[in-house]
Structure formats: C-alpha cells, structure tokens
Backbone as XML, in Angstrom:
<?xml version="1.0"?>
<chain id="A" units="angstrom">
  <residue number="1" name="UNK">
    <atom name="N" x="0.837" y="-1.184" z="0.000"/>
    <atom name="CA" x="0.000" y="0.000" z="0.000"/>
    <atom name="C" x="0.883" y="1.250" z="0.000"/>
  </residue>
  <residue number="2" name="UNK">
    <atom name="N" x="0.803" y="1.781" z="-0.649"/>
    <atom name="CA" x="1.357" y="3.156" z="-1.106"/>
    <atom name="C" x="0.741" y="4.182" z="0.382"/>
  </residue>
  <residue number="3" name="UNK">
    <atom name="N" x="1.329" y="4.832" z="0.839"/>
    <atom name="CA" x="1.975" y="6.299" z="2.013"/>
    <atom name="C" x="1.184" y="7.587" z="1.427"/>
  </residue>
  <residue number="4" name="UNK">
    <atom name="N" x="0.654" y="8.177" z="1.937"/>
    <atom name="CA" x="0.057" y="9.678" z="1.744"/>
    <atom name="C" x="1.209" y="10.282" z="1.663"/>
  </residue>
  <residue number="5" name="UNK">
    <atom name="N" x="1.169" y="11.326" z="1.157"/>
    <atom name="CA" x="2.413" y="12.311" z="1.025"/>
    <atom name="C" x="2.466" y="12.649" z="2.221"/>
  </residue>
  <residue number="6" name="UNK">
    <atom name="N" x="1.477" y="13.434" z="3.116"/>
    <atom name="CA" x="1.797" y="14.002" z="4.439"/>
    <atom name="C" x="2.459" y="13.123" z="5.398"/>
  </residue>
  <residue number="7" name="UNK">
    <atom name="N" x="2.123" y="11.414" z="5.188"/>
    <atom name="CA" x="3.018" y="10.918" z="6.269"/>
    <atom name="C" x="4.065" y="10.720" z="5.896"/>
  </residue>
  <residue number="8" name="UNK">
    <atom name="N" x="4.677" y="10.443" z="4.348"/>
    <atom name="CA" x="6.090" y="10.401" z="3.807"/>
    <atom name="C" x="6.643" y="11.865" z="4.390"/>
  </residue>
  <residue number="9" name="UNK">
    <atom name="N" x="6.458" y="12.707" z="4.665"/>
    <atom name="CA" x="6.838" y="13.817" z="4.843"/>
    <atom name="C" x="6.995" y="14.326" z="6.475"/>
  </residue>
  <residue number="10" name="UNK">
    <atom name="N" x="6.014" y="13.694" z="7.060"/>
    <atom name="CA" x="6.370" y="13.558" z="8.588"/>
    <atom name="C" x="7.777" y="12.453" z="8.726"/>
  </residue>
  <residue number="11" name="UNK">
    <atom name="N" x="7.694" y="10.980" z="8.057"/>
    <atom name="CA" x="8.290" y="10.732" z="8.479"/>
    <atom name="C" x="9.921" y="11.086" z="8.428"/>
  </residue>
  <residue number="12" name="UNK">
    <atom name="N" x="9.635" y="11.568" z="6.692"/>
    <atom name="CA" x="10.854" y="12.532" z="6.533"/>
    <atom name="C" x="11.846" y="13.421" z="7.671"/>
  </residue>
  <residue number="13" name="UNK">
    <atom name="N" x="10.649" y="14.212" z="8.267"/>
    <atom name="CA" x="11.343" y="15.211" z="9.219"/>
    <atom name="C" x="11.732" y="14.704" z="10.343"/>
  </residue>
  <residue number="14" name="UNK">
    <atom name="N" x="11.277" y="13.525" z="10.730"/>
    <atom name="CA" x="11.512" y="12.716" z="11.794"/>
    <atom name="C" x="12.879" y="12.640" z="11.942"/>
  </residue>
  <residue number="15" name="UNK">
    <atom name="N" x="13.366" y="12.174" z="10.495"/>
    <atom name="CA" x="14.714" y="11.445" z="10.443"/>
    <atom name="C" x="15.163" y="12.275" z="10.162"/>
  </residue>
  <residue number="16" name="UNK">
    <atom name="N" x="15.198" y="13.934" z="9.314"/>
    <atom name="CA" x="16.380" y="14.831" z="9.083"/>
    <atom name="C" x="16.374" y="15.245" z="10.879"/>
  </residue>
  <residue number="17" name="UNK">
    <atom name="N" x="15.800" y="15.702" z="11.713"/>
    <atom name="CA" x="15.714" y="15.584" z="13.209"/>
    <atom name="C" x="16.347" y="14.712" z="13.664"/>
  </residue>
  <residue number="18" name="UNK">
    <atom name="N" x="16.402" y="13.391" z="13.356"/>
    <atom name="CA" x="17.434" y="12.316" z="14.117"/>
    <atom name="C" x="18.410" y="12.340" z="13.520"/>
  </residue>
  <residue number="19" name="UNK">
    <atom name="N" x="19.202" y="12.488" z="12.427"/>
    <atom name="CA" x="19.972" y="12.948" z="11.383"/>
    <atom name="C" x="20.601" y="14.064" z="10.829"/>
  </residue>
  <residue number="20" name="UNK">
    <atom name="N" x="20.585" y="14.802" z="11.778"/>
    <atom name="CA" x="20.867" y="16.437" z="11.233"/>
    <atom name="C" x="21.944" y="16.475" z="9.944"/>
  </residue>
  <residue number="21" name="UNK">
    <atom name="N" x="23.079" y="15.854" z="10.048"/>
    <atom name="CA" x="24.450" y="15.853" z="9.407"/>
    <atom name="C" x="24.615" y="14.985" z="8.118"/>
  </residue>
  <residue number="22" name="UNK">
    <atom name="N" x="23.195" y="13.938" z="8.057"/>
    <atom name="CA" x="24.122" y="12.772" z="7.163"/>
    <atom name="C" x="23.716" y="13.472" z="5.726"/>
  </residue>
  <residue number="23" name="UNK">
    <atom name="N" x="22.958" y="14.433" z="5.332"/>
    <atom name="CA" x="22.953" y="14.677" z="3.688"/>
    <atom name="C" x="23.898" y="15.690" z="3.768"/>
  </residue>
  <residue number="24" name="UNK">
    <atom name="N" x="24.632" y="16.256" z="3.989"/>
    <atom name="CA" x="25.497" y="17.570" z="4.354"/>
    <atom name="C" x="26.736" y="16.032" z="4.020"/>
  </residue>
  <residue number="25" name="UNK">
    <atom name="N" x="26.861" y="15.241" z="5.016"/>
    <atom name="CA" x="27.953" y="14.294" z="5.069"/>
    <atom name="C" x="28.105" y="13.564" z="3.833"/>
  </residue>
  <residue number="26" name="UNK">
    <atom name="N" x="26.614" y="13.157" z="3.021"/>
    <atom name="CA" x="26.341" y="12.357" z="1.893"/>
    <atom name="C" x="27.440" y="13.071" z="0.572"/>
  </residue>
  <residue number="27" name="UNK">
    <atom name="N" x="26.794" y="14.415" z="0.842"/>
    <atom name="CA" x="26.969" y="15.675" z="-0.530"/>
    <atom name="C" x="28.520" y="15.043" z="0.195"/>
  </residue>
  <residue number="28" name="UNK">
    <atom name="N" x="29.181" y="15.402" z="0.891"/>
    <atom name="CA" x="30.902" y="15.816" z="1.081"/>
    <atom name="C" x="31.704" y="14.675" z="0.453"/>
  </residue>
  <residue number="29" name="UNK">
    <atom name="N" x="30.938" y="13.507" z="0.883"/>
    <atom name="CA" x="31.613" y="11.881" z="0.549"/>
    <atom name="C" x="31.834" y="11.931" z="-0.954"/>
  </residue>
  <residue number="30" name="UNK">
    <atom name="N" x="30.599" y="12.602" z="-1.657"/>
    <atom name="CA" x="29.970" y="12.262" z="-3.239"/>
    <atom name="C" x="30.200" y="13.323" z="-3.973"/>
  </residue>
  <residue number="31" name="UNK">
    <atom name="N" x="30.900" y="14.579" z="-3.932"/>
    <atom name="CA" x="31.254" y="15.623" z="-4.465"/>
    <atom name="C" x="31.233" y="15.335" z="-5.828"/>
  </residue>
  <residue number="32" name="UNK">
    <atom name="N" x="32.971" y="14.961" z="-5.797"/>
    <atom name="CA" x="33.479" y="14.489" z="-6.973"/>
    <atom name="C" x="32.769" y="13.538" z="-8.158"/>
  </residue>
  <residue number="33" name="UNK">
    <atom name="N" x="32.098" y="12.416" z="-7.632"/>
    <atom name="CA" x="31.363" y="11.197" z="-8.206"/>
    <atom name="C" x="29.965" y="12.518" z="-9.026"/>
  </residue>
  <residue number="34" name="UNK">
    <atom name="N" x="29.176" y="13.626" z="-8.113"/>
    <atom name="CA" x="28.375" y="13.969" z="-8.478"/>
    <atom name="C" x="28.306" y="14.979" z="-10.009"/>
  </residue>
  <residue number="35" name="UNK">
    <atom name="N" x="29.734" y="15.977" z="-9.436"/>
    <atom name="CA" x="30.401" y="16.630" z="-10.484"/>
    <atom name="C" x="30.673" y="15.591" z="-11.897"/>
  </residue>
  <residue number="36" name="UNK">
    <atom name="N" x="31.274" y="14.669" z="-11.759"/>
    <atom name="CA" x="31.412" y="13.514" z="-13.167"/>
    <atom name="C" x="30.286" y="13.373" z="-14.084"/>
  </residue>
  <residue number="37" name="UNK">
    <atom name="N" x="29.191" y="12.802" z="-12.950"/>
    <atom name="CA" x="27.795" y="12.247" z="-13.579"/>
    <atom name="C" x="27.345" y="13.673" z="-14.421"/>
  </residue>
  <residue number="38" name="UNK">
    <atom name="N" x="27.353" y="14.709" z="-13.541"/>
    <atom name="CA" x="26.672" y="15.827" z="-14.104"/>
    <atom name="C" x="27.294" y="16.485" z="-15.515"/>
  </residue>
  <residue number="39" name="UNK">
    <atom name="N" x="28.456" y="16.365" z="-15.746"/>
    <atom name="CA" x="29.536" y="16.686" z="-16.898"/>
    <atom name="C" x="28.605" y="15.928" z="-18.132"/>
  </residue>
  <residue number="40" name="UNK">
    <atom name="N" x="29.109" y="14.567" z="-17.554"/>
    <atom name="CA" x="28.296" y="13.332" z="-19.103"/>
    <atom name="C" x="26.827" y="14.006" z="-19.118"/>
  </residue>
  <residue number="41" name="UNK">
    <atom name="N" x="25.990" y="14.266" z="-17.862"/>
    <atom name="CA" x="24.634" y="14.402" z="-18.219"/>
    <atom name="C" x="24.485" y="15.595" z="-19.377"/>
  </residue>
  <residue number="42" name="UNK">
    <atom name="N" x="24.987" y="16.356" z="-19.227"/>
    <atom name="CA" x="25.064" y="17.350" z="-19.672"/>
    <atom name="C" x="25.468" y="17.451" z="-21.049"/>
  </residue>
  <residue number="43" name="UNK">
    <atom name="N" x="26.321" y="16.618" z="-21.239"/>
    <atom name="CA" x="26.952" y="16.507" z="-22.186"/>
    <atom name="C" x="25.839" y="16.094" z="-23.329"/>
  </residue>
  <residue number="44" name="UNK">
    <atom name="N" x="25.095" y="14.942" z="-22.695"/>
    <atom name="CA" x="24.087" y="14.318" z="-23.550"/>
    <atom name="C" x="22.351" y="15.004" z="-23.604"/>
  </residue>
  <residue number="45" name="UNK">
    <atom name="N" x="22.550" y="16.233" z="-22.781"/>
    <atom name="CA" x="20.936" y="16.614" z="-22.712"/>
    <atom name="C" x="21.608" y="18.229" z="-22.794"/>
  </residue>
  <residue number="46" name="UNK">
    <atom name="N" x="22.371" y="18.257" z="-24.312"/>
    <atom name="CA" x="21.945" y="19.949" z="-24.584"/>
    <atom name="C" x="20.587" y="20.415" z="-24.566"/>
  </residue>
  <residue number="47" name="UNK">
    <atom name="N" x="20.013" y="19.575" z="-24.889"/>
    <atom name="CA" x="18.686" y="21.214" z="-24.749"/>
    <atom name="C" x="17.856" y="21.284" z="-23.940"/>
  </residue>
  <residue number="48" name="UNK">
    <atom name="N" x="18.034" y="19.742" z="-22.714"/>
    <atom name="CA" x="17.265" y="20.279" z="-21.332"/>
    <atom name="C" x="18.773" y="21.246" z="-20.630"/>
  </residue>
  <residue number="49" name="UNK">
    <atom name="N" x="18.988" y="21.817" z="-20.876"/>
    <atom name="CA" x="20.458" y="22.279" z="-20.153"/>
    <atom name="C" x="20.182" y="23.709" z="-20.375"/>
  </residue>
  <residue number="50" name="UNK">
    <atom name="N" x="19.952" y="24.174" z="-22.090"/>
    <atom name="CA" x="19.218" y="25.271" z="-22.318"/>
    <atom name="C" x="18.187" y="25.562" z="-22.113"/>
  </residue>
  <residue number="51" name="UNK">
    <atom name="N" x="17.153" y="24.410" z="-22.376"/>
    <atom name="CA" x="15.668" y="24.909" z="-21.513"/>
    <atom name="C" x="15.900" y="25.142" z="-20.061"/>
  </residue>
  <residue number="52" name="UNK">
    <atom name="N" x="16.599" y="24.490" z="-19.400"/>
    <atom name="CA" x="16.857" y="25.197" z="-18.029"/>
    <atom name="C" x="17.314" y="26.641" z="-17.544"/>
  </residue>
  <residue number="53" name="UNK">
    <atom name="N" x="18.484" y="26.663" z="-18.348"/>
    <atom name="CA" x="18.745" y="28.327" z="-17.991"/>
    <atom name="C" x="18.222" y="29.160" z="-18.726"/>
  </residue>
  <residue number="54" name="UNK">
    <atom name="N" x="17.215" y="28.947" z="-19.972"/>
    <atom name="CA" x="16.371" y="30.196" z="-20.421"/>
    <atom name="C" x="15.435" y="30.000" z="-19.276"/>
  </residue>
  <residue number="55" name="UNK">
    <atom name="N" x="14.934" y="29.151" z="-18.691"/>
    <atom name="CA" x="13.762" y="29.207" z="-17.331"/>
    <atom name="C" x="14.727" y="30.004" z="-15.872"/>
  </residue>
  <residue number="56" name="UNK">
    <atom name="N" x="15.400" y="29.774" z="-16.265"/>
    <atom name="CA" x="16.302" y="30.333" z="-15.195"/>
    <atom name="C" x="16.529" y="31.815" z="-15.334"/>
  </residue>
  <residue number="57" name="UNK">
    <atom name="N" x="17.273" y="32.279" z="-16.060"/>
    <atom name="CA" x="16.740" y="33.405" z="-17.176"/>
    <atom name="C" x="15.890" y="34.342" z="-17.053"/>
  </residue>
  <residue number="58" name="UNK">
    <atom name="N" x="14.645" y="33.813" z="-17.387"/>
    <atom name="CA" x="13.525" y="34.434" z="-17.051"/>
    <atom name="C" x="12.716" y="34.791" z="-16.310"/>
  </residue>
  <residue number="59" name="UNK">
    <atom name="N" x="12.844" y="33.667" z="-14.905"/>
    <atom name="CA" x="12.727" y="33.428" z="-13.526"/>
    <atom name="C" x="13.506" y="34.902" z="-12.723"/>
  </residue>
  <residue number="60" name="UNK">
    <atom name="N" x="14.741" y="34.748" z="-13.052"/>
    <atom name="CA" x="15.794" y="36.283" z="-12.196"/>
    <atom name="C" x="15.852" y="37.200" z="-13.349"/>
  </residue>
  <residue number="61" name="UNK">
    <atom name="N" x="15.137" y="37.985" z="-13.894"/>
    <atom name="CA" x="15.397" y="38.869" z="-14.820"/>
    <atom name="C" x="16.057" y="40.340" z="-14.168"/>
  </residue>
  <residue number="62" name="UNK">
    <atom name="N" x="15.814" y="40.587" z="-13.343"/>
    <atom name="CA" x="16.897" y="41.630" z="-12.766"/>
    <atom name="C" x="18.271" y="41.199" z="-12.374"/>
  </residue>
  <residue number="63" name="UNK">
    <atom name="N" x="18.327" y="39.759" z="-12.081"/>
    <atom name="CA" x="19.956" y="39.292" z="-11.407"/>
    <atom name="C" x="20.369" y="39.541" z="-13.002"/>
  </residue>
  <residue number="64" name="UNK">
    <atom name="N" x="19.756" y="38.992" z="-14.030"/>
    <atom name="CA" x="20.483" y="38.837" z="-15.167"/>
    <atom name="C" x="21.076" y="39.984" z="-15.679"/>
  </residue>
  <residue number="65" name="UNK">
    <atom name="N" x="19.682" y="41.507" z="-15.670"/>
    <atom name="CA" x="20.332" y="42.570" z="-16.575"/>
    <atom name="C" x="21.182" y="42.937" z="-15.138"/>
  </residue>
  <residue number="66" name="UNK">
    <atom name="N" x="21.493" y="42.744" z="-14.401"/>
    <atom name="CA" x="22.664" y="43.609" z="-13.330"/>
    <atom name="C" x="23.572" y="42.504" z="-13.905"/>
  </residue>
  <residue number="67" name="UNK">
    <atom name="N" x="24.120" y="41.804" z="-14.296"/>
    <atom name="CA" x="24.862" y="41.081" z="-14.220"/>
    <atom name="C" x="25.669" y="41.312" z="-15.641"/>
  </residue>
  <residue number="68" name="UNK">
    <atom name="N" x="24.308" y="41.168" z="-16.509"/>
    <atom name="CA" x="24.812" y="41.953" z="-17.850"/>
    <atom name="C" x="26.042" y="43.239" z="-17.607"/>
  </residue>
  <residue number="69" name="UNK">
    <atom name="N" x="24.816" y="44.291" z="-17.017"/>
    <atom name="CA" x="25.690" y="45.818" z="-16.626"/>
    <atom name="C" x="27.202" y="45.786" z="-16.149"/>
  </residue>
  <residue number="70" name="UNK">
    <atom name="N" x="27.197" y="45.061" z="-15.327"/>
    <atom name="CA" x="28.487" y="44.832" z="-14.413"/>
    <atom name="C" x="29.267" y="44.119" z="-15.214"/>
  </residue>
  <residue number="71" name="UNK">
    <atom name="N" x="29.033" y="43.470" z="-16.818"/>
    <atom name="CA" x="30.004" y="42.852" z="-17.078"/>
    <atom name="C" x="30.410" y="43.709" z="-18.756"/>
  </residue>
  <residue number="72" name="UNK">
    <atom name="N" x="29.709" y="44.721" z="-18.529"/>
    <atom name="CA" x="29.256" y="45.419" z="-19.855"/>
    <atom name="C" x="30.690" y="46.479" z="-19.497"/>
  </residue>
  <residue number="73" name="UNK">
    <atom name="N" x="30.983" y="46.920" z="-18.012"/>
    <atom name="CA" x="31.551" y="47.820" z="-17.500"/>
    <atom name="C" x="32.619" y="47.312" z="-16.397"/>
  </residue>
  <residue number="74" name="UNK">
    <atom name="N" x="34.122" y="48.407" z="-16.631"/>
    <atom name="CA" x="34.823" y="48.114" z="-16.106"/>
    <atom name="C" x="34.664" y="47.440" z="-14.583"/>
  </residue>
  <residue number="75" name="UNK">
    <atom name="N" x="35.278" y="46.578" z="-13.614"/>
    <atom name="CA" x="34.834" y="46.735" z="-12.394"/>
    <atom name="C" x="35.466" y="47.916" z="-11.708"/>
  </residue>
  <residue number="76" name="UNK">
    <atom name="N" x="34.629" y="48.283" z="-11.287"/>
    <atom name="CA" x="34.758" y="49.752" z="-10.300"/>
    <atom name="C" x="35.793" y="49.475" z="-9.621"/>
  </residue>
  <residue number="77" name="UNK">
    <atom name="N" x="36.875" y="48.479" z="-9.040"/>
    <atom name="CA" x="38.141" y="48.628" z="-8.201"/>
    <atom name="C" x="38.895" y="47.355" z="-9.312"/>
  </residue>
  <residue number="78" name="UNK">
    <atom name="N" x="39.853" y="48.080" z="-9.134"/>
    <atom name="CA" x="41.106" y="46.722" z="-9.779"/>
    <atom name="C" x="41.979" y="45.854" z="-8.711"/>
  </residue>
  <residue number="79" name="UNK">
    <atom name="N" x="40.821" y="45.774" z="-7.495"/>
    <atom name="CA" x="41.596" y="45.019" z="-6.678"/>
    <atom name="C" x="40.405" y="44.079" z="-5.981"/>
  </residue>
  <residue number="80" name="UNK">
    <atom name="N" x="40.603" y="43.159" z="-5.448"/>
    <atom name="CA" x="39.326" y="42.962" z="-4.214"/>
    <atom name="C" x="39.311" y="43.719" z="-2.866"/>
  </residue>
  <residue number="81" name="UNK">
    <atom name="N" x="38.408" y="44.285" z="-2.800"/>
    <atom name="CA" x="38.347" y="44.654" z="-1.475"/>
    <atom name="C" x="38.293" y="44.319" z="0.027"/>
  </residue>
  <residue number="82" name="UNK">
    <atom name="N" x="38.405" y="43.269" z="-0.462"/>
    <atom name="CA" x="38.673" y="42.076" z="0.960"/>
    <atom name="C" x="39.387" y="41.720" z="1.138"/>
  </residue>
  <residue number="83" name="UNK">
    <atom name="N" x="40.448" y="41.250" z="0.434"/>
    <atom name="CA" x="41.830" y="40.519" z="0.321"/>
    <atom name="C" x="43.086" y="41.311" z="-0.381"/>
  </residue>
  <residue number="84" name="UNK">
    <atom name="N" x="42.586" y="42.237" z="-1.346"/>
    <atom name="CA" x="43.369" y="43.144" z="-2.563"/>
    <atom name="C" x="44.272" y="42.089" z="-2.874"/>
  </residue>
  <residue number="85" name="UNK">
    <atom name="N" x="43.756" y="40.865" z="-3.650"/>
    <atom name="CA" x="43.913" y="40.508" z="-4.750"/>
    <atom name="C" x="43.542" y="41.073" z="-6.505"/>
  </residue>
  <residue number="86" name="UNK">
    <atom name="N" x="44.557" y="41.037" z="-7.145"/>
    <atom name="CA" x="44.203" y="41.690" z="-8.200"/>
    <atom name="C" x="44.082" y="40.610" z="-9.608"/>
  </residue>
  <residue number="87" name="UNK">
    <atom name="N" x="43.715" y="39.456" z="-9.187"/>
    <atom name="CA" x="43.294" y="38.400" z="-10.540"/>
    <atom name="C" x="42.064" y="38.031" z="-9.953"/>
  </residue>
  <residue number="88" name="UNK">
    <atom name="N" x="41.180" y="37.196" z="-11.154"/>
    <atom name="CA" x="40.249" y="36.576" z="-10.793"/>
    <atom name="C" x="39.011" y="37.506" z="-9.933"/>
  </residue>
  <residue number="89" name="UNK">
    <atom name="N" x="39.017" y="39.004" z="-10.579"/>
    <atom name="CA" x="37.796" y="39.751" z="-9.975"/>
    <atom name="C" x="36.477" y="39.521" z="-10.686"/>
  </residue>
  <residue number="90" name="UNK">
    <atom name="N" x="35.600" y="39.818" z="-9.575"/>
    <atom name="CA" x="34.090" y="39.779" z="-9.561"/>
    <atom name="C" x="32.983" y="40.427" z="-8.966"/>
  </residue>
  <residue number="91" name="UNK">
    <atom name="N" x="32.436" y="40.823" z="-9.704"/>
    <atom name="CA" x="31.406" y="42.088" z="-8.764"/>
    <atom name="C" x="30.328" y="41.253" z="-8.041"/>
  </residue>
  <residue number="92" name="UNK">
    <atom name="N" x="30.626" y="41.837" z="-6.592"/>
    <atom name="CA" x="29.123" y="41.277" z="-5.651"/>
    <atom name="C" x="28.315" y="42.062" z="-5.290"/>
  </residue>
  <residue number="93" name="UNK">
    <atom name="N" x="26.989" y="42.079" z="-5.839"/>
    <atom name="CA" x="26.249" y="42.419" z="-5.685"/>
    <atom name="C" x="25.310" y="42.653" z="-4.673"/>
  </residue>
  <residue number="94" name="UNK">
    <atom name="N" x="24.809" y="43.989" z="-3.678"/>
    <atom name="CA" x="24.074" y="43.694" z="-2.404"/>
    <atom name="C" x="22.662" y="44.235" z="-2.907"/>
  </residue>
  <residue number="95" name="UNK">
    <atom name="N" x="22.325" y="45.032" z="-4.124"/>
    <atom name="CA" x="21.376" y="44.985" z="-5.003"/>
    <atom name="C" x="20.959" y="45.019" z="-5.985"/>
  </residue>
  <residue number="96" name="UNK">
    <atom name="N" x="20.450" y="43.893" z="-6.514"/>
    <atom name="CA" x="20.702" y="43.158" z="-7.751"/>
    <atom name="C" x="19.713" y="45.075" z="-8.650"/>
  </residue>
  <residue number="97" name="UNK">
    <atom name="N" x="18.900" y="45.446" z="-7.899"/>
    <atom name="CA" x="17.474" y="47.065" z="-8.970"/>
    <atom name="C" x="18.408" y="47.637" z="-8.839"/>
  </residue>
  <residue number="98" name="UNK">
    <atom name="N" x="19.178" y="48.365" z="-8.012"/>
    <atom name="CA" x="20.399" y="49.709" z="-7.999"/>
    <atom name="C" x="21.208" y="49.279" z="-8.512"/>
  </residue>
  <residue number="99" name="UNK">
    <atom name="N" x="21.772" y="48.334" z="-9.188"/>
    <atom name="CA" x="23.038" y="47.694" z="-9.655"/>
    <atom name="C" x="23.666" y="47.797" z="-8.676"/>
  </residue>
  <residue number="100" name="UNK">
    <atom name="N" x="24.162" y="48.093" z="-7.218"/>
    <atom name="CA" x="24.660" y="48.571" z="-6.081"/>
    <atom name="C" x="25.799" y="47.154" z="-5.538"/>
  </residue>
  <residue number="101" name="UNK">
    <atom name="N" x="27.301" y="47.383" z="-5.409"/>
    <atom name="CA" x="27.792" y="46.384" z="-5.114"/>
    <atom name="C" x="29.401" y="46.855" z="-5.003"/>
  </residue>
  <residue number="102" name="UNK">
    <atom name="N" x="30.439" y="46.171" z="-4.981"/>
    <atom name="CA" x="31.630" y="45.943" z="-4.861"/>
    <atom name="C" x="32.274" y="44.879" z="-5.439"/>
  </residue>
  <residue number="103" name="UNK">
    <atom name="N" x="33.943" y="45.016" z="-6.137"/>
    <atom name="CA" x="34.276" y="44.078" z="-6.691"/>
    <atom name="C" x="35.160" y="43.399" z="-5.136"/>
  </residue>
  <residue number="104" name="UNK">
    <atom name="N" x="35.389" y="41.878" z="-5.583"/>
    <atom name="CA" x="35.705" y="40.726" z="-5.313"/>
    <atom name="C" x="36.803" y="39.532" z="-5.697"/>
  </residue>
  <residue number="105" name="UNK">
    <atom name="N" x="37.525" y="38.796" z="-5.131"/>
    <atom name="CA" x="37.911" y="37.926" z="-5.628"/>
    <atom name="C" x="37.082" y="36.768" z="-5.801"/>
  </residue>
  <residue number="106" name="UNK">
    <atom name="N" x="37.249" y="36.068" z="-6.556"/>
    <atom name="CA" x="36.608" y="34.452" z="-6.641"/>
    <atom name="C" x="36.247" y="33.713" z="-4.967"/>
  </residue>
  <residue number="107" name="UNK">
    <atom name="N" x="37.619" y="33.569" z="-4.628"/>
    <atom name="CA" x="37.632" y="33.057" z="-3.493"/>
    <atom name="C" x="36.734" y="34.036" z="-2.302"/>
  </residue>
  <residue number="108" name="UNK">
    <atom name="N" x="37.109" y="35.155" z="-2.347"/>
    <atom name="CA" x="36.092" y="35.908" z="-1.473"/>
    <atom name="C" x="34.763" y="35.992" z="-1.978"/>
  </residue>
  <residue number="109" name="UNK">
    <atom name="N" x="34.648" y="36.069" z="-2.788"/>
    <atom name="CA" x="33.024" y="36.025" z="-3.172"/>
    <atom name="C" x="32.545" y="34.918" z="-2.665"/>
  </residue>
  <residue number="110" name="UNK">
    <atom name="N" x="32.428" y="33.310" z="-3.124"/>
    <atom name="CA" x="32.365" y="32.436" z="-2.653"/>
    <atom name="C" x="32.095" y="32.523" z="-1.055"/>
  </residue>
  <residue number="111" name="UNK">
    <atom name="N" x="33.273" y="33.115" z="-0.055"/>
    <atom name="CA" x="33.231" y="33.130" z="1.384"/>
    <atom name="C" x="31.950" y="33.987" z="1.355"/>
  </residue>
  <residue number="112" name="UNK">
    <atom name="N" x="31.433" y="34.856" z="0.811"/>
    <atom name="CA" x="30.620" y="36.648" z="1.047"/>
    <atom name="C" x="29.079" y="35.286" z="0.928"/>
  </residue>
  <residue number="113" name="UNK">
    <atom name="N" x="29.291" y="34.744" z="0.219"/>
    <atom name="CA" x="27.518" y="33.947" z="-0.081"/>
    <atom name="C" x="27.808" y="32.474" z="0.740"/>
  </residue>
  <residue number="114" name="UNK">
    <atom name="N" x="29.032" y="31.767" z="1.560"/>
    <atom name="CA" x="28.549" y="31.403" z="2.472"/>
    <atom name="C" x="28.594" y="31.697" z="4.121"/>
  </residue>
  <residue number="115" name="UNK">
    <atom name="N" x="28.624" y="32.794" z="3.686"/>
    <atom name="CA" x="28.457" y="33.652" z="5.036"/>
    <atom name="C" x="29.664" y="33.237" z="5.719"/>
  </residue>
  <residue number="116" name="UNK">
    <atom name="N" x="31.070" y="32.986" z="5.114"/>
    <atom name="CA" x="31.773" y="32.961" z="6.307"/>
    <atom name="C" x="32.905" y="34.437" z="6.651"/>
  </residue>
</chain>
C-alpha cells in the first residue's frame, strides 16, 4: 500500500531531526562522483540544459540585466576589497534594482555567499 504524502513527509522530518548531518555528510563523501555524472549528463541533454537556464533566465530577470551591466563595464576597483587581490575579480552584488555592489575575488566572493 502506497503512504500519503503528508506521512512520507512527517516521516521525513523525523529522520532529518534524528539525522541532522548525514545529507550535508552524503553531498561531502559524493562531491566528486556527483560533479562527473553531471559533466556526461550534460553533455548528452543539450537542450534540457538550455531549456533550463532560459527558465532560469527568465525566472531572475533583474539578477540577469545587473549582471549583464556589471560585465558590460569596467569593475569599479582593480583590486578585491577584501583581500586586494588583483586576478580573478568579480562584482558582488548587495542589489541586484540599484546595480549597487563591490568588486571581489573568486575566493572571497564564494566566502561573502557562504556567510563565512
């Protein structure tokens, strides 16, 4: 007999609650293996790949034209402002309508969106 969604879903939370760590632990083990699969997938489904990011696309239409702008135009510092590294810059954005932001390194950007 087939489960109602609502109790698949209780019991779900049950176990991320008894489990806090193991999909966080799953993703860390499977990085690499996941990155591979996704390369070939990709490889073989050009045009769900493009139907995705025109939905994607169209979904953030302000991340996109700020993103456009910012790449249309010099970055406003030739250094990062966090580290003053001067390769590998990138503008971060704190609002995507004002175009409003600061340039970045790779590596600091990355740290700036996971909050460390």
């Amino acid at each position: 007999m087939m489960e109602n969604k609502e109790e698949k879903n209780r019991r779900m939370r049950e176990w991320r609650k008894k489990n806090p760590n193991s999909s966080r632990d799953f993703c860390r083990e499977h990085r690499e293996e996941y990155r591979d699969w996704l390369k070939v997938w990709r490889l073989r489904n050009p045009e769900k790949v493009k139907e995705s990011a025109r939905k994607d696309r169209e979904k953030h239409k302000e991340k996109v034209k700020s993103r456009i702008r910012a790449n249309n135009r010099h970055l406003r510092e030739n250094k990062c402002v966090e580290c003053g590294e001067i390769e590998n810059l990138e503008f971060h954005h704190t609002n995507y309508e004002l175009d409003e932001g600061f340039t970045v390194c790779t590596k600091c950007h990355g740290e700036l969106h996971r909050g460390n």
